[in-house]
C-alpha positions as CSV (number, residue, x, y, z in Angstrom):
1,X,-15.1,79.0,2.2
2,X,-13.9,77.3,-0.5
3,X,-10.3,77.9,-0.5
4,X,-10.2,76.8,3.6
5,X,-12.0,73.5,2.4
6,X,-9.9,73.0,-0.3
7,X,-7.5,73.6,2.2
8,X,-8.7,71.1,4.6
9,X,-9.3,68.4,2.2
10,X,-6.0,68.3,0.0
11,X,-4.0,68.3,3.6
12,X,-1.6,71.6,3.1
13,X,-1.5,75.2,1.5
14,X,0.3,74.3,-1.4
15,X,-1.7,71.1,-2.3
16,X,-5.1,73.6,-2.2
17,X,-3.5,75.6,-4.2
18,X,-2.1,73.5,-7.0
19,X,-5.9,71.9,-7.0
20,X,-7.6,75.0,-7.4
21,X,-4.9,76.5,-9.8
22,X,-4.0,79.4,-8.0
23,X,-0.9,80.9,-6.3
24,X,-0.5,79.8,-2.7
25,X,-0.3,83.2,-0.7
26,X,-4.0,83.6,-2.0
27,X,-4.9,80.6,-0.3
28,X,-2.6,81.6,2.7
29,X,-4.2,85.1,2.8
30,X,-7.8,84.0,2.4
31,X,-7.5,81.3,5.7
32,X,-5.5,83.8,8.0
33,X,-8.4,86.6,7.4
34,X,-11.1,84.0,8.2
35,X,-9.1,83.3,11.3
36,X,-8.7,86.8,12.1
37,X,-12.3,87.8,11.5
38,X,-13.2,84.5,13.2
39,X,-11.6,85.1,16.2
40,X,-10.1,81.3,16.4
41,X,-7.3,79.4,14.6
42,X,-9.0,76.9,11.6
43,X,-6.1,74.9,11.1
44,X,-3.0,74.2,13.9
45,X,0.3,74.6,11.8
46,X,3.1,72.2,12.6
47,X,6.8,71.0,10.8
48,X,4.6,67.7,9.1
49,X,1.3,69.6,7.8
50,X,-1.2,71.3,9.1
51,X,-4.6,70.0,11.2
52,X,-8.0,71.6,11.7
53,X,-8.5,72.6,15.4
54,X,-11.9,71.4,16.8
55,X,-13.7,74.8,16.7
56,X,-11.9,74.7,13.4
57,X,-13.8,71.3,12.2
58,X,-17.1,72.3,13.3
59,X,-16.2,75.5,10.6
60,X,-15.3,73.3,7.9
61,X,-18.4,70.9,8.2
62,X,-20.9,74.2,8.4
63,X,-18.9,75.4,5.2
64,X,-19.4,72.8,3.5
65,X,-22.9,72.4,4.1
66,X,-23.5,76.4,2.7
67,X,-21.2,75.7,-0.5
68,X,-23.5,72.3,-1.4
69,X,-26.5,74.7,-0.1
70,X,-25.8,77.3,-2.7
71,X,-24.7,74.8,-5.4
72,X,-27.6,73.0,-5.5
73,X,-29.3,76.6,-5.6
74,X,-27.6,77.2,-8.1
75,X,-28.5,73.9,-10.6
76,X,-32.3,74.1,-9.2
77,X,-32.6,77.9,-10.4
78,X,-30.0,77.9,-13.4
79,X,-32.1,77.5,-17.2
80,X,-31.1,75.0,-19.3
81,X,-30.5,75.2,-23.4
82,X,-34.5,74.8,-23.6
83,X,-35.2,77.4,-21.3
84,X,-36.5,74.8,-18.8
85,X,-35.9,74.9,-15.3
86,X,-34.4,72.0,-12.4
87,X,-31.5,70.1,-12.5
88,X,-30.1,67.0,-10.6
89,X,-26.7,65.7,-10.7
90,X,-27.3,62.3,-9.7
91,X,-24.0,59.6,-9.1
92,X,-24.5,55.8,-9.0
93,X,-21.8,52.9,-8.6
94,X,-20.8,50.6,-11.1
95,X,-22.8,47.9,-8.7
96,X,-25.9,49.5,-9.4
97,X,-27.2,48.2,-12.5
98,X,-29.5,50.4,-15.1
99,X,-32.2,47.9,-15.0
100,X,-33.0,48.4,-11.9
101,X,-32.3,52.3,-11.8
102,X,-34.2,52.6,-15.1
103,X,-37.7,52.4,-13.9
104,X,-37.7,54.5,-11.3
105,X,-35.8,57.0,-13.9
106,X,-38.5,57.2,-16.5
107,X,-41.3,57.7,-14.2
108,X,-39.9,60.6,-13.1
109,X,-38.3,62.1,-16.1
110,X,-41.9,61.5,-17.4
111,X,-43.8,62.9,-14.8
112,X,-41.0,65.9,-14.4
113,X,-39.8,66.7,-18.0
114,X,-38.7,69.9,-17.3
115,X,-35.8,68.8,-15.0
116,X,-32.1,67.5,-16.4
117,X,-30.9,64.4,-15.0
118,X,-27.2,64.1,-15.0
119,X,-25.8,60.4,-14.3
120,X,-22.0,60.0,-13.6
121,X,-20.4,56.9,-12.5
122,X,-18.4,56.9,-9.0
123,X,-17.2,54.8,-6.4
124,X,-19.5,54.7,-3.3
125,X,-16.7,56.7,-1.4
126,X,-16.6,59.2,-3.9
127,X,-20.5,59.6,-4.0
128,X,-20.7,59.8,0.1
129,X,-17.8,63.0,-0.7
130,X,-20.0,64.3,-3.4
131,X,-22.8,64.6,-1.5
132,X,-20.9,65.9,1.3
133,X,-19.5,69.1,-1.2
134,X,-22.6,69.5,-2.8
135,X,-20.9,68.3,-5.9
136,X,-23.9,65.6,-6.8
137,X,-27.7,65.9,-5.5
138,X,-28.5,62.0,-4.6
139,X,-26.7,59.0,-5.6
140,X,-26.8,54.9,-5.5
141,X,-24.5,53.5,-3.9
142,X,-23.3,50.4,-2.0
143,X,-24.8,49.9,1.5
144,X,-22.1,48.8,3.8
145,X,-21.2,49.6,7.3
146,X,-17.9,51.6,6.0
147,X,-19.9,53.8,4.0
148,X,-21.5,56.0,6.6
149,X,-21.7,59.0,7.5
150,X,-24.4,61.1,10.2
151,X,-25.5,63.7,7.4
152,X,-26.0,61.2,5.1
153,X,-29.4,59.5,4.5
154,X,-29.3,55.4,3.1
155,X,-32.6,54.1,2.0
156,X,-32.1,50.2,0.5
157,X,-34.4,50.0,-2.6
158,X,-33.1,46.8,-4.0
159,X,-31.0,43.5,-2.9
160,X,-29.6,41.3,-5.2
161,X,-27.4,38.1,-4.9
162,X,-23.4,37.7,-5.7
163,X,-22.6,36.2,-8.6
164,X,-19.6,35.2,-10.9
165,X,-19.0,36.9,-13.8
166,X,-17.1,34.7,-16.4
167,X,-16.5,33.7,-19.8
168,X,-19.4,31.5,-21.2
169,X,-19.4,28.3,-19.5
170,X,-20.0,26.9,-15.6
171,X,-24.3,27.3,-15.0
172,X,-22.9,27.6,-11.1
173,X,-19.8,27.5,-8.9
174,X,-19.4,25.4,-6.0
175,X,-17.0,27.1,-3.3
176,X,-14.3,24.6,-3.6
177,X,-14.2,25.6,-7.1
178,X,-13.9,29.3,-6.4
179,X,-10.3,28.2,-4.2
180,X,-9.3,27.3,-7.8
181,X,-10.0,30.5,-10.0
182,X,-8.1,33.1,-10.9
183,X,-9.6,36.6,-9.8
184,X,-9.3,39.8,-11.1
185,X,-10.9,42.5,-9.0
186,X,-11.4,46.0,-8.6
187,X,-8.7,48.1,-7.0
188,X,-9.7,48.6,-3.3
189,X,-8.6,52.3,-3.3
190,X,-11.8,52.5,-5.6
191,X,-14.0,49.8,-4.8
192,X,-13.3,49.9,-0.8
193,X,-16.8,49.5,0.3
194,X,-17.2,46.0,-1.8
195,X,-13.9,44.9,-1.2
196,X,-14.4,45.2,2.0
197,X,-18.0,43.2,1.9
198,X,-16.3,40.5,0.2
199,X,-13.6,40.1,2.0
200,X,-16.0,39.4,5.1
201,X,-18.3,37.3,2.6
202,X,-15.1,35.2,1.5
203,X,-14.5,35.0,5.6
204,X,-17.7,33.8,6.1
205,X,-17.5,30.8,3.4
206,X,-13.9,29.8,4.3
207,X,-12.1,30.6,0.7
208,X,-9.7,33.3,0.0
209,X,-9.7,34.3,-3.4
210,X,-6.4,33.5,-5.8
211,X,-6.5,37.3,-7.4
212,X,-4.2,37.7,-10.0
213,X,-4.9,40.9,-11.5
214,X,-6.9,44.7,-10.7
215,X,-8.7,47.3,-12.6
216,X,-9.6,50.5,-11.3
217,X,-12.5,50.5,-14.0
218,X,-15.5,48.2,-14.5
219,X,-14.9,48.0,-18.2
220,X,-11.4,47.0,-17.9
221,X,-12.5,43.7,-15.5
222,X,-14.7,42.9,-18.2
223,X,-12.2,43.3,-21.1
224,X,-9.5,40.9,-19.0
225,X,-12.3,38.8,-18.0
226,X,-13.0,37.9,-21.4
227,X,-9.7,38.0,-22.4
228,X,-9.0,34.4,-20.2
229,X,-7.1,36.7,-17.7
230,X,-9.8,34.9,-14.8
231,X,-13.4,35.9,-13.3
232,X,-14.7,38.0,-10.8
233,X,-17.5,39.2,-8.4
234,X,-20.6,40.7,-9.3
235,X,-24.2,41.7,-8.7
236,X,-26.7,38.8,-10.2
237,X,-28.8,41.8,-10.8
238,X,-26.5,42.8,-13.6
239,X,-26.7,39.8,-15.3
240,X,-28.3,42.2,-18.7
241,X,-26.0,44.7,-18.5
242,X,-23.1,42.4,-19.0
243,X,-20.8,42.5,-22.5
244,X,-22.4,39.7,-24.8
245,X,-19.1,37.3,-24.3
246,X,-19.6,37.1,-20.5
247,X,-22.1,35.5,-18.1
248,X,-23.0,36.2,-14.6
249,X,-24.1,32.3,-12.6
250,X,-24.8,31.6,-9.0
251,X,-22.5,30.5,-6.5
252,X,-23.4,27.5,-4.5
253,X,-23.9,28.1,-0.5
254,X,-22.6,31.7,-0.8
255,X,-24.9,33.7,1.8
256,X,-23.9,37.8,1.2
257,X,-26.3,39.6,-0.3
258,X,-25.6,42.8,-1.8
259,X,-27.6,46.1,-1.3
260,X,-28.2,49.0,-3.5
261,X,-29.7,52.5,-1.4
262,X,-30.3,55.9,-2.2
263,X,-28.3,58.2,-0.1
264,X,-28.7,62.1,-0.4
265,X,-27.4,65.1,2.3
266,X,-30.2,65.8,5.3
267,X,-29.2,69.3,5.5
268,X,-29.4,69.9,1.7
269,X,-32.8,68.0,1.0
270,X,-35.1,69.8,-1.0
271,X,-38.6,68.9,-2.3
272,X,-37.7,68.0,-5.8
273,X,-35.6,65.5,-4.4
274,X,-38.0,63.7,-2.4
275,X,-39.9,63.7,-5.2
276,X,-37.1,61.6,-6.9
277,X,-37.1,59.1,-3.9
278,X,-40.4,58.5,-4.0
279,X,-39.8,57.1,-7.9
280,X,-38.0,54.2,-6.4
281,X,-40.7,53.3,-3.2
C-alpha cells in the first residue's frame, strides 16, 4: 500500500521510487500485482505520466486511511524510553502562537503524563497531508476555505486580529500607510492558505501590498524584518512570541480576522485524542 501511494502522490514510478530509496521495478512490480490481485487497473498509463483510474482513487483514499490506521496503532502501543505508554505527534502552523496552544498543553500533559507529545512546525497544507497519511495525530492550523477537506474535522478554538509586525516604532497603521510599506512575506508555495486570506483581506480594504521580498521560514521574515528590509502580516495574538527587536500594532479599519482550529482525521479518531480536544473547549 505504501509503494502505490507513494506512487500516486509523487506523480510516476520513478519519482516513488527515488522518494522511497528503492529500485523502480520494485515499485513497478508491487502496483502490477495489486492490479492483478485486484482485478482493476490503479493507475491509467499514458506518454505524459500516469493517472489513478476512479475505482483506482477510491483504492488509494482506503489505503491511506489503513497506513494512518496502523501508524497511529503503532505510536499509541509503542513504549517510550520510560517504559510509558501513548504518543501523539501533533503539527501546528507558524500562525498559531504558543500562548495560546500552551494552556491547553499543560492541562493535558498534566492530567496525561504518561503520553509523549511531539510538536513540529508545518504549513496548514502540509498538516491537512499529514493527517491525511497518518504522518501527524491532530494539528493547528489556519481555518480557511482552501484548507478543506471531507475527512478532515476543523474545530476554531481561538480568533485573533491582523496585525503588523515591524521594527519598534508606529503604535498603529492607517491603510493609506500600508500602500506605502515595503512587505516581505511568506512564500505562497508554503503559506498558501494565509496568502490566500490576505490577498482577499487586502481586496476588501482596497490596498495591494508593495512586497519586496519572501521567506519560506517564519524566522527568516523576522530576521529581514529587523534587518530594515520592510514589515509584514501577522497574528495580534503573537504579539509575546515576537523577537525582542520587533513589535506587532493594529491596523486601522482592517476587518479580517484570523482563525486558529484543531483539525484531526474522522476515520482515524481515537479516544485519547478527544481527550486532547477537549483541553482546548
Amino acid at each position: 500500500m505504501r509503494y502505490i501511494i507513494s506512487v500516486a502522490d509523487t506523480g510516476g514510478f520513478r519519482a516513488a521510487a527515488k522518494a522511497l530509496n528503492i529500485v523502480q521495478p520494485a515499485i513497478s512490480k508491487c502496483v502490477k500485482d495489486a492490479e492483478l490481485d485486484l482485478g482493476f487497473l490503479i493507475f491509467e498509463r499514458n506518454p505524459r505520466g500516469i493517472t489513478p483510474t476512479n475505482r483506482g482513487q477510491q483504492f488509494i483514499d482506503d489505503a491511506r486511511q489503513v497506513v494512518a490506521l496502523f501508524q497511529r496503532a503503532m505510536r499509541a502501543s509503542r513504549q517510550n524510553d520510560e517504559g510509558t505508554t501513548g504518543h501523539l505527534i501533533v503539527g501546528y502552523s507558524a500562525l498559531a502562537t504558543s500562548q495560546q496552544m500552551s494552556p491547553g498543553l499543560e492541562a493535558f500533559q498534566a492530567s496525561y503524563p504518561e503520553v509523549q507529545i511531539e510538536m513540529h512546525m508545518m504549513s496548514t497544507d502540509t498538516i491537512m497531508k499529514s493527517l491525511r497519511t497518518g504522518n501527524i495525530d491532530i494539528g493547528f492550523l489556519l481555518s480557511h476555505a482552501s484548507a478543506t477537506e471531507p475527512d478532515i474535522r476543523q474545530r476554531p478554538i481561538w480568533t485573533t486580529q491582523i496585525g503588523i509586525v515591524t521594527p519598534h516604532g508606529p503604535t498603529s497603521f492607517t491603510l493609506d500607510a500600508l500602500r506605502q510599506l515595503p512587505f516581505v512575506m511568506g512564500l505562497r508555495e508554503n503559506w498558501r492558505s494565509y496568502r490566500n486570506l490576505l490577498d482577499q483581506a487586502c481586496s476588501d480594504a482596497g490596498i495591494e501590498p508593495r512586497i519586496v521580498d519572501e521567506a519560506w521560514d517564519i524566522q527568516v521574515i523576522f530576521q529581514r524584518i529587523a534587518a530594515g528590509r520592510g514589515v509584514t502580516f501577522y497574528p495580534m495574538s503573537a504579539a509575546q512570541s515576537l523577537p525582542a527587536t520587533l513589535s506587532i500594532v493594529p491596523i486601522e479599519n482592517f476587518k479580517t480576522d484570523l482563525t486558529i482550529s484543531l483539525a484531526w482525521s474522522a476515520a482515524s479518531d481515537t479516544g485519547l485524542l478527544q481527550t486532547f480536544r477537549m483541553m482546548f473547549e
